[in-house]
N, C-alpha and C positions, 0 to 999 in steps of 0.2 A: 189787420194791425200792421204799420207800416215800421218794418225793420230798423233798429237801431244803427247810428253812424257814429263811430265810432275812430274812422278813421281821421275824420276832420279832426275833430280834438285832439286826438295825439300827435297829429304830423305838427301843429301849432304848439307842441310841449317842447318838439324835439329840438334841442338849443345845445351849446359846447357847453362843457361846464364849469368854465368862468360865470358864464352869465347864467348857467342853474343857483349858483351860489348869493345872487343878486337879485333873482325874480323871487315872488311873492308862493307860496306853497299855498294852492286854491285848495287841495285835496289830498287823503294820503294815497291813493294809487296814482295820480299825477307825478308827483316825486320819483315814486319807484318807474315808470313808464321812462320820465324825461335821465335818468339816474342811467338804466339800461340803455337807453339810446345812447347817449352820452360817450357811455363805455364801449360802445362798438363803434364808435366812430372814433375816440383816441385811438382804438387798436387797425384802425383802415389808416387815420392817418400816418401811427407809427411806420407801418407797413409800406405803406405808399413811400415813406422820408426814406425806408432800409433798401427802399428798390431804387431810389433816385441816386441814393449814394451807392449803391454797387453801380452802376452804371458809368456814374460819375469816375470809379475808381479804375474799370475796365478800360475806359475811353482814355484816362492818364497813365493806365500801365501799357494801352495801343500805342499811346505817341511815344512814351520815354521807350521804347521796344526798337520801336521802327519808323521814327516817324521820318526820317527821311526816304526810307524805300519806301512807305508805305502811301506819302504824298506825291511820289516819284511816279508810285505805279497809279497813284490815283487822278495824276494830270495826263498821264498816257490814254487811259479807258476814256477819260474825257474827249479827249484830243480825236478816236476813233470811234467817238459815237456823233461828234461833229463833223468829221468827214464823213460818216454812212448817211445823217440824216442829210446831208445837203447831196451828195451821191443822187441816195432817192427821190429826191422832190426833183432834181433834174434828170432827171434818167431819160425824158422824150429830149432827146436833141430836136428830133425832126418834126413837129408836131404837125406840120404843114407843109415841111417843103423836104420828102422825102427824095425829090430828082436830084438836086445839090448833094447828097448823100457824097459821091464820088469825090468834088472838089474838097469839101472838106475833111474826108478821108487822107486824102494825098497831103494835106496842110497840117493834120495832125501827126501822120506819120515823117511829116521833116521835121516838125518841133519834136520828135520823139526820139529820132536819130542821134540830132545836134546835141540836145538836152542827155539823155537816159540810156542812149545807145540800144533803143529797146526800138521794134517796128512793130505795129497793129497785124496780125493776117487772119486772114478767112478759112475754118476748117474746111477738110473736103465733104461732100455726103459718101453715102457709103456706099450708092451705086458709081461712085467718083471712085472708090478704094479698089471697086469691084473689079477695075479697071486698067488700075497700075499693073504693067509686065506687062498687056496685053501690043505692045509694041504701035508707034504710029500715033502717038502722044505725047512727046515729048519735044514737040517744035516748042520755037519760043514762041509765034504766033498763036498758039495754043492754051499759052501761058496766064493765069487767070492775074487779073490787074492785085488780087490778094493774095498770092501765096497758092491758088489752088488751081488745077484743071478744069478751063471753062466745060462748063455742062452743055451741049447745046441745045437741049430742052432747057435752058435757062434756070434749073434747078438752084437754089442756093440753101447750102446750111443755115444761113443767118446766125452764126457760132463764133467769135473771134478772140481770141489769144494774144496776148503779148509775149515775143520773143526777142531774144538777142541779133540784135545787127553790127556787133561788133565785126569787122577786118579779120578772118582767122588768120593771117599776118600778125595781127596786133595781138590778139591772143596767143600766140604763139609765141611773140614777144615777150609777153607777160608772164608767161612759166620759165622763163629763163631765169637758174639763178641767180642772186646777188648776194654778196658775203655781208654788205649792210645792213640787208633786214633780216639776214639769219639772225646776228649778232643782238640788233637789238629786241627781236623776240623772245629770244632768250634772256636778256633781262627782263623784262616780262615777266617771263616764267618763274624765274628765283625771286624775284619781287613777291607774286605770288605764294610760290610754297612757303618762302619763310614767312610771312604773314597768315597764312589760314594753314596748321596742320593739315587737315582734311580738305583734299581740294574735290570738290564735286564735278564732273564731266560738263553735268549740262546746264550748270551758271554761265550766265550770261561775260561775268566778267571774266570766267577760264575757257569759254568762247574765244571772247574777242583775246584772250594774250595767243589761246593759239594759234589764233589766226596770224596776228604777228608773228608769229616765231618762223614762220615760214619761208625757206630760202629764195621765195618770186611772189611777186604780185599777187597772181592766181593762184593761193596754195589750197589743191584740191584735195590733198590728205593732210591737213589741219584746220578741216573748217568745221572740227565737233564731231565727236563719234556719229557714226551715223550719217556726216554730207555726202560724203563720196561712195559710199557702199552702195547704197539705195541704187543709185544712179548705173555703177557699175556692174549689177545684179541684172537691172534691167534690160541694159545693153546687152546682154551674154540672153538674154532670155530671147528680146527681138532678134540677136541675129541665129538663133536655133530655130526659132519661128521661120524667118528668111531661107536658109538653108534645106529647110522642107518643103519650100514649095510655096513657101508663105502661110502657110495653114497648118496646125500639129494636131494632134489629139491630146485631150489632158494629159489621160496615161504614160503616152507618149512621152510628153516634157516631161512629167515629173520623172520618169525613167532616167532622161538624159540627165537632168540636172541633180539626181538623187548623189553622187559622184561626187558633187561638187559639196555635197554637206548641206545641200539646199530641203531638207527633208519638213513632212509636214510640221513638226514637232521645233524645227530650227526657227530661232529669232531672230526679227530682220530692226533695225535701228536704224529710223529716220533724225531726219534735219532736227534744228530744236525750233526752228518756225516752224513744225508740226505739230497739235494738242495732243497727238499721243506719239511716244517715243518709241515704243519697241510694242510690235505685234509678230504671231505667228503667221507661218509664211503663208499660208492658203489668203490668211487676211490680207496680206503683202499685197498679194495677186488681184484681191478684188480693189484694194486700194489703190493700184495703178489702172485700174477698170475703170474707175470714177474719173481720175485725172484725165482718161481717153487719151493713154499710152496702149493699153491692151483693148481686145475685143471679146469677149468667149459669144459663139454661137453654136448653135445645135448642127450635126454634121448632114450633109445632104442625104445620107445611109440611112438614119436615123428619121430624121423628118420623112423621110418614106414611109418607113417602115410603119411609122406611127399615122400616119396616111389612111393604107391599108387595114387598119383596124380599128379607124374612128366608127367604123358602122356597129360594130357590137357595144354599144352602150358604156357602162362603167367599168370594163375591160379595158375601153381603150384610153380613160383617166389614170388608170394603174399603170400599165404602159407605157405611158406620157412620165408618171413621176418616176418609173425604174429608169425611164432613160435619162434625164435629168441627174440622177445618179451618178449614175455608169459617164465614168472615163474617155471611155469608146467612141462616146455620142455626142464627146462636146469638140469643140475645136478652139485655139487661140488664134489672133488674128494681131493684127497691126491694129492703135486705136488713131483714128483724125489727129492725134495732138502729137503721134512720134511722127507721122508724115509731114506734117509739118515744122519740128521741132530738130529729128535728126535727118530723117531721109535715108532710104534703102541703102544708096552707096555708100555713104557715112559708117554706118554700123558694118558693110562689108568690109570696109576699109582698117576702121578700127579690130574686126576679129581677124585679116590678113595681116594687118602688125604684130596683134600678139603672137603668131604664129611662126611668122620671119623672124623674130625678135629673138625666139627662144632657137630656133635651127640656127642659128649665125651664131648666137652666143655659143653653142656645142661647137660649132665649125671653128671658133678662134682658140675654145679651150685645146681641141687637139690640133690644132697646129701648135699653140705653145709648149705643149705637149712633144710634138715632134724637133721642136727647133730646140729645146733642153737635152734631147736626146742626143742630136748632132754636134749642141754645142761640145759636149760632153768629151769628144771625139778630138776636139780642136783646141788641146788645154797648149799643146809648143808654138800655135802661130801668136802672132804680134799682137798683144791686147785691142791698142787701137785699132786694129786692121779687125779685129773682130768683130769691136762695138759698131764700126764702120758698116760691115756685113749684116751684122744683127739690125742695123736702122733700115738700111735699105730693102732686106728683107721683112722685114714689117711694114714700110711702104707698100711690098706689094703687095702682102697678104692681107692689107685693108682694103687697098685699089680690089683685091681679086674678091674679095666679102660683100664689097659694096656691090659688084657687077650683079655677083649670086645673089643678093637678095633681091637686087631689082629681077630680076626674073622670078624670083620663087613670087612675087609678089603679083607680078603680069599673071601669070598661071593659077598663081590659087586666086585672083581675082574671074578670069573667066570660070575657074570649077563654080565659084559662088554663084555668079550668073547662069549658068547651065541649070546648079542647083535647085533655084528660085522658079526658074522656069520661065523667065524675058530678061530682058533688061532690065537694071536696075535705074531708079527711079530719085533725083536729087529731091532735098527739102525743096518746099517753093520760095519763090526768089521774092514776094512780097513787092508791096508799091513801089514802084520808080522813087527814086532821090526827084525832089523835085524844086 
């Protein structure tokens, strides 16, 4: 007996109930069938209308909210997914003509000069790293056409970085104060605060005033919590790396640097062109790992040790991860991108300044220290004849300050290189201007 259908019929009932009110009643369970339907379909379409109008109401309480940040940020995301996708689609420059590589290296890195003030260079490898101090390397014929120590096994990283080609003249220039953009940075500032009670650090617009507010060009401590530390954290860490020999033990640094307040627990605050803004310092560490400012490798002690004891089985997996652990068995290193970026002498240089800086400043205190004593002595002779005295004794005791630090500077210059264990090593000097 061939099963009743039941569904045709009713899906042919099911109608809105305007037009139930209009069709003809064939049946009494047709009514109730098309009646029921009916009803759940007002209550889908209510439902449907209360979710169109929340939505509707969300999207106008989005705009009246924000709608200018909010389009602001939404032509930006745009903007950076149009340069990534055309980026990718050209990424082979050379699909065929890898030998040209060279000429139009050199033609890129003059448009990059003139333009951006920025030069293309080529990381080193790290049998290239392996290298530096070992003296007899640092001809300019030597000089690799990118920034690196030709290999002569022809080895190349294939890794390259954009750096700064600016004139340290001109840099130099540029941190010099000026009383004009102190001034109007500071307006800026008050602009600010009396407009937003609460001024947030790491908005963009209390960004850019403090960066105005800054007495030079290059103002490296007002460019947002966080620009300048990161940087200067680093630098202190390369040149204790340097100082050792070029190699440390974890335990080690973290030893040296515990002093400084630099402890596992202490937070470090980057750029605000970073997606994350403050991490603990261990993560700091691996975060300049990635950038290929630092290196951490396993220490030659250690990879012995662990050598000697691959033959006993899952002993020597245990082994492998205690030393992994362990302080002891790791080492920090210089990474390809401070080689190129700062360069050994650069960081010895900058931690012989802080060091001259602070001895000279002691050495002026007690003279003026001394010269207040004497003057003290000298209250019957002639004012003028005094102020007279008093100038030209400060003539010389700046003549005699400057002499001393240029020595204390010559000297603790060779302790560093002694330190290190060769010579020390400049950034690389990148393509010819061409």
């Amino acid at each position: 007996m061939p099963p009743k259908r039941y569904s045709a019929k009713r899906s042919s009932q099911v109608a809105p109930s305007q037009s139930q009110s209009q069709a003809p009643r064939a049946s009494q369970a047709a009514p109730r069938a098309s009646q029921a339907s009916g009803s759940l379909t007002q209550r889908r379409r209510r439902v449907v209308e209360e979710e169109e109008e929340e939505e509707e109401e969300a999207e106008q309480e989005g705009g009246d909210d924000g709608e200018d940040g909010g389009t602001a940020e939404l032509e930006r995301r745009v903007a950076l997914l149009v340069r990534l996708a055309l980026s990718v689609e050209h990424t082979r420059v050379f699909p065929n003509g890898g030998r040209s590589f060279n000429t139009v290296l050199l033609g890129a890195n003059h448009s990059l000069r003139k333009v951006f003030g920025l030069e293309l260079v080529e990381l080193m490898t790290r049998a290239e790293r392996d290298k530096v101090g070992a003296g007899g390397t640092n001809d300019e014929e030597d000089e690799g056409r990118t920034g690196r120590k030709k290999n002569k096994a022809g080895a190349s990283s294939k890794t390259y970085i954009l750096r700064s080609a600016l004139d340290p003249a001109l840099v130099t220039l540029a941190t010099k104060p000026d009383p004009d953009l102190g001034a109007a940075g500071d307006l800026d500032l008050e602009r600010l605060n009396s407009k937003n009670k609460i001024v947030n650090p790491d908005e963009e617009e209390t960004v850019a005033a403090a960066s105005r507010a800054g007495s030079s060009i290059l103002g490296w401590d007002v460019g947002g919590e966080g620009e300048g530390d990161w940087y200067n954290v680093m630098c202190i860490i390369l040149g204790l790396i340097l100082v050792n020999g070029r190699s440390v033990a974890d335990n080690t640094l973290r030893g040296l640097i515990k002093p400084l307040g630099l402890t596992p627990n202490a937070e470090m605050f980057l750029p605000i062109s970073n997606h994350r803004r403050r991490m603990k310092f261990p993560e700091f560490l691996t975060h300049l790992t990635k950038l290929g400012y630092l290196e951490r490798v396993r220490a030659a002690t250690a990879i012995g040790a662990t050598q000697q004891v691959k033959k006993r089985g899952r002993q020597s997996q245990a082994t492998a991860g205690d030393d992994e652990e362990d302080g002891a068995t790791t080492e920090w290193k210089w990474g390809s991108r401070a080689h190129a970026e700062l360069g050994e002498r650069a960081v010895a240089e900058f931690m012989v300044e802080f060091m001259v800086e602070r001895a000279i400043k002691d050495a002026a205190r007690q003279l003026r220290r001394n010269a207040q004593t004497q003057g003290g002595d000298e209250e019957d002779e002639d004012e003028e004849n005094v102020e007279r005295a008093e100038r030209n004794e400060r003539e010389k005791d700046k003549a005699a300050l400057e002499a001393r630090a240029e020595k204390m500077r010559e000297a603790m210059m060779r302790d560093v290189e002694r330190s290190a264990g060769g010579h020390l090593s400049d950034a690389g000097k990148g393509v010819g201007a061409g």
